[in-house]
Backbone bond lengths (Angstrom), bond angles and torsions (degrees), N, CA, C in turn:
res aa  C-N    CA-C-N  psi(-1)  N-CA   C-N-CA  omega(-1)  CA-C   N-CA-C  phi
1 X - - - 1.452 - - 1.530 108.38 -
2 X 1.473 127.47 122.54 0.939 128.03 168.44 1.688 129.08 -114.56
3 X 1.246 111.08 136.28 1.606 110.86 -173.67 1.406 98.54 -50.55
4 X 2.105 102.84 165.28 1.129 105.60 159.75 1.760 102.98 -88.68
5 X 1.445 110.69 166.13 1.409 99.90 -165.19 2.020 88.41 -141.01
6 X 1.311 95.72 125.55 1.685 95.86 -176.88 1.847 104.13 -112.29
7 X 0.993 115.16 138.68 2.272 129.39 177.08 2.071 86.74 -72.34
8 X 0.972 81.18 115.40 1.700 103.04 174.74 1.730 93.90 -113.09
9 X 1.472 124.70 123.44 1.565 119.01 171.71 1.822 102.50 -83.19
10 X 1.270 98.23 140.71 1.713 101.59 179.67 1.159 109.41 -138.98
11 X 1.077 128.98 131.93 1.728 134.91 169.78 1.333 122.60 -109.67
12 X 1.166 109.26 104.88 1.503 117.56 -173.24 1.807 122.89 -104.21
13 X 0.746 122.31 168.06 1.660 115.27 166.36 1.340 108.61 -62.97
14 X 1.214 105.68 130.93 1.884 109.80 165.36 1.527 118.20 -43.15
15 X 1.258 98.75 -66.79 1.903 104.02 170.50 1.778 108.79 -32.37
16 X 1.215 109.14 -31.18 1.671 103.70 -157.64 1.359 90.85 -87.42
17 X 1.557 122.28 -28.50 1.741 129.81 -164.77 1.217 91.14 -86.33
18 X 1.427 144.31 -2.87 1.444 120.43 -169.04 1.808 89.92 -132.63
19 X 0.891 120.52 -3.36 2.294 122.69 145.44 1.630 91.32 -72.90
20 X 1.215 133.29 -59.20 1.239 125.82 -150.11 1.161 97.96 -65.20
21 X 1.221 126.62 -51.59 1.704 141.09 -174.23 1.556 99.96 -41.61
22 X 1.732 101.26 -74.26 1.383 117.39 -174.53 1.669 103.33 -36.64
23 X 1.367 113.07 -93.12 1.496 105.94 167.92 1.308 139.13 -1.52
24 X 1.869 107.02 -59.69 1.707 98.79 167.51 1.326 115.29 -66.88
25 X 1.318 113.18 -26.51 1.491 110.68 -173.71 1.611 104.75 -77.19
26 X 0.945 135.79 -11.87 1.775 119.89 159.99 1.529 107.96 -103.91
27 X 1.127 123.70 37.26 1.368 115.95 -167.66 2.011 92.04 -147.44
28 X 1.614 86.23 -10.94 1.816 76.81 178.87 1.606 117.12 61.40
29 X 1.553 110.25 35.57 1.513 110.66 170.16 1.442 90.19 -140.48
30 X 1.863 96.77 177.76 1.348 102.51 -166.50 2.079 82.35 -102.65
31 X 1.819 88.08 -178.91 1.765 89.40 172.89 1.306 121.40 -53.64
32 X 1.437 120.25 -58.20 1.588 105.93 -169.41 1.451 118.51 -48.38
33 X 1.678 122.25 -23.75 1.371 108.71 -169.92 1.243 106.55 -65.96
34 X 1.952 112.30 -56.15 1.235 119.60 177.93 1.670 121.84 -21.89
35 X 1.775 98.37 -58.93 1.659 102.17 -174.36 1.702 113.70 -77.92
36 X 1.443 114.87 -7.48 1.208 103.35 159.01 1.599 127.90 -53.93
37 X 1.704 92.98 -47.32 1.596 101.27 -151.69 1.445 95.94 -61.56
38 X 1.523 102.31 -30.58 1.669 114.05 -167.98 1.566 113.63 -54.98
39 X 1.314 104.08 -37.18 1.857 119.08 -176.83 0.998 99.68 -80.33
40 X 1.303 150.85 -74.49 1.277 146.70 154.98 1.208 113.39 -8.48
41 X 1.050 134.54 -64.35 1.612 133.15 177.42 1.818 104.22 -53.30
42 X 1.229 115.37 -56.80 1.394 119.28 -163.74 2.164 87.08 -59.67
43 X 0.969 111.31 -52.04 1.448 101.95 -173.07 1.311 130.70 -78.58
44 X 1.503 126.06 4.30 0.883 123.76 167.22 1.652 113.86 -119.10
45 X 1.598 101.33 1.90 1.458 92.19 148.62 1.778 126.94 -139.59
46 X 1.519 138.47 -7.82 0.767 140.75 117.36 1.499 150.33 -59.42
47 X 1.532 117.59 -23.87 1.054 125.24 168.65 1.983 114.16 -84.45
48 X 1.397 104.54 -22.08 1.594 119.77 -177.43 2.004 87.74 -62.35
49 X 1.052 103.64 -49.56 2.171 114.18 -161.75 1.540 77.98 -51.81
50 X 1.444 107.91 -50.25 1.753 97.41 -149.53 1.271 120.18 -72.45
51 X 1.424 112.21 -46.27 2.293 115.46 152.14 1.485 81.31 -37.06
52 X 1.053 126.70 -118.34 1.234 129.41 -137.43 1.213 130.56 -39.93
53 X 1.708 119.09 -12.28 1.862 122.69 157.13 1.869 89.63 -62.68
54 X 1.433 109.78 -57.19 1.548 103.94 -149.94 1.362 100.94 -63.72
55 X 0.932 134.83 -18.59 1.560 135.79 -178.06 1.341 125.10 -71.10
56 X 1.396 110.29 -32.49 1.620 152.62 -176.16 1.770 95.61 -84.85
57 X 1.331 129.08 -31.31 1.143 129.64 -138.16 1.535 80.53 -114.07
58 X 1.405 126.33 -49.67 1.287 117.31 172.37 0.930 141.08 -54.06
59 X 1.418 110.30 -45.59 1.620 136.06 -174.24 1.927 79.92 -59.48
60 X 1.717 126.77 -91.83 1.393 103.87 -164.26 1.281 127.06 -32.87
61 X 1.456 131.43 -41.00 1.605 131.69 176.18 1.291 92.65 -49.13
62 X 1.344 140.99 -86.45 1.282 134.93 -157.30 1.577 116.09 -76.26
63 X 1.289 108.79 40.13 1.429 134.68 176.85 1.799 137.28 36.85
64 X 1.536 78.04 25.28 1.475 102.88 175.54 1.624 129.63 -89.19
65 X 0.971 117.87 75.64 1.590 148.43 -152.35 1.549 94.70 -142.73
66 X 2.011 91.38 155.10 1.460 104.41 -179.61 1.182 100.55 -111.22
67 X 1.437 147.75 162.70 1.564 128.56 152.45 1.920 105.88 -81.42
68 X 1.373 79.06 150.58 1.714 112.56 158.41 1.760 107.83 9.53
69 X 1.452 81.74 -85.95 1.730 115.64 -166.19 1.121 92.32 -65.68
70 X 1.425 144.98 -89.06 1.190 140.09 171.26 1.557 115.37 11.64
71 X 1.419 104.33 -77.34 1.290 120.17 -158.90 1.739 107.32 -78.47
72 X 1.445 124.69 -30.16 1.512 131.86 159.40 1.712 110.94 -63.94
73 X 1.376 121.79 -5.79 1.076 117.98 -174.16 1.594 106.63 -92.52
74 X 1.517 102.09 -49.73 1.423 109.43 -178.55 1.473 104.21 -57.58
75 X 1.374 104.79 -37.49 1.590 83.18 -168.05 1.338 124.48 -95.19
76 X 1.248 108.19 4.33 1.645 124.60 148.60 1.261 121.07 -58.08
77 X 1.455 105.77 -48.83 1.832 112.40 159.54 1.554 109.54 -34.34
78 X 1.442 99.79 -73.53 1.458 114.45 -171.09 1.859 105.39 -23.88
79 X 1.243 92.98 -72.41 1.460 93.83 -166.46 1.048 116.81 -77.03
80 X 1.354 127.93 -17.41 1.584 118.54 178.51 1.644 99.19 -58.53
81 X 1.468 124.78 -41.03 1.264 125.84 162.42 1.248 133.39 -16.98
82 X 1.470 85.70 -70.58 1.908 106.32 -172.12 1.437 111.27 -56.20
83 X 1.886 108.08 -49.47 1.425 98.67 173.75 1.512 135.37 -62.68
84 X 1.670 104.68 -19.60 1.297 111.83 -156.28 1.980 84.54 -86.01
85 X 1.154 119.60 -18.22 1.512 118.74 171.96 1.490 104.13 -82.17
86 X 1.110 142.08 -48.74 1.545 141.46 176.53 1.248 103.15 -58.94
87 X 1.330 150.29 -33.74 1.292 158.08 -172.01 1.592 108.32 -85.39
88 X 1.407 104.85 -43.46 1.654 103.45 160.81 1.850 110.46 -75.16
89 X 0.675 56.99 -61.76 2.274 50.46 169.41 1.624 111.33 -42.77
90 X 1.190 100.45 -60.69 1.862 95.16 -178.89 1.389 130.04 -52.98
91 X 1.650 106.24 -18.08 1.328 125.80 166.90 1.923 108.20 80.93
């Protein structure tokens, strides 16, 4: 199975094209793989934070938020839980 694969034009600093170069060249790939792995990385761990502010960011605009108390309550629940199960375990 192979992806579909689309030519995106990119302009980068030279300095950055000749690390990228260097890199494929001890890694035995050409550039695009290199700058794949690189995008890939940025999106599955900096770009993942950033969906998830904007996602967070929507839900309040369209006024979907918990309050404060609410949400310190549940999670007071939570743990009063956990201990009252660790406390049965300890016997």
């Amino acid at each position: 199975m192979t992806e579909e694969m689309s030519i995106v034009p990119l302009s980068l600093p030279s300095e950055m094209i000749e690390r990228i170069d260097q890199l494929a060249a001890v890694v035995e790939r050409d550039r695009s793989w290199i700058m794949q792995r690189a995008l890939e990385t940025y999106l599955v761990e900096e770009g993942a934070d950033l969906l998830e502010d904007a996602a967070g960011l929507a839900e309040l605009e369209q006024g979907q938020f918990s309050e404060l108390d609410e949400v310190l309550k549940k999670a007071s629940a939570i743990i009063d839980r956990a201990e009252a199960r660790k406390a049965r375990r300890a016997g």
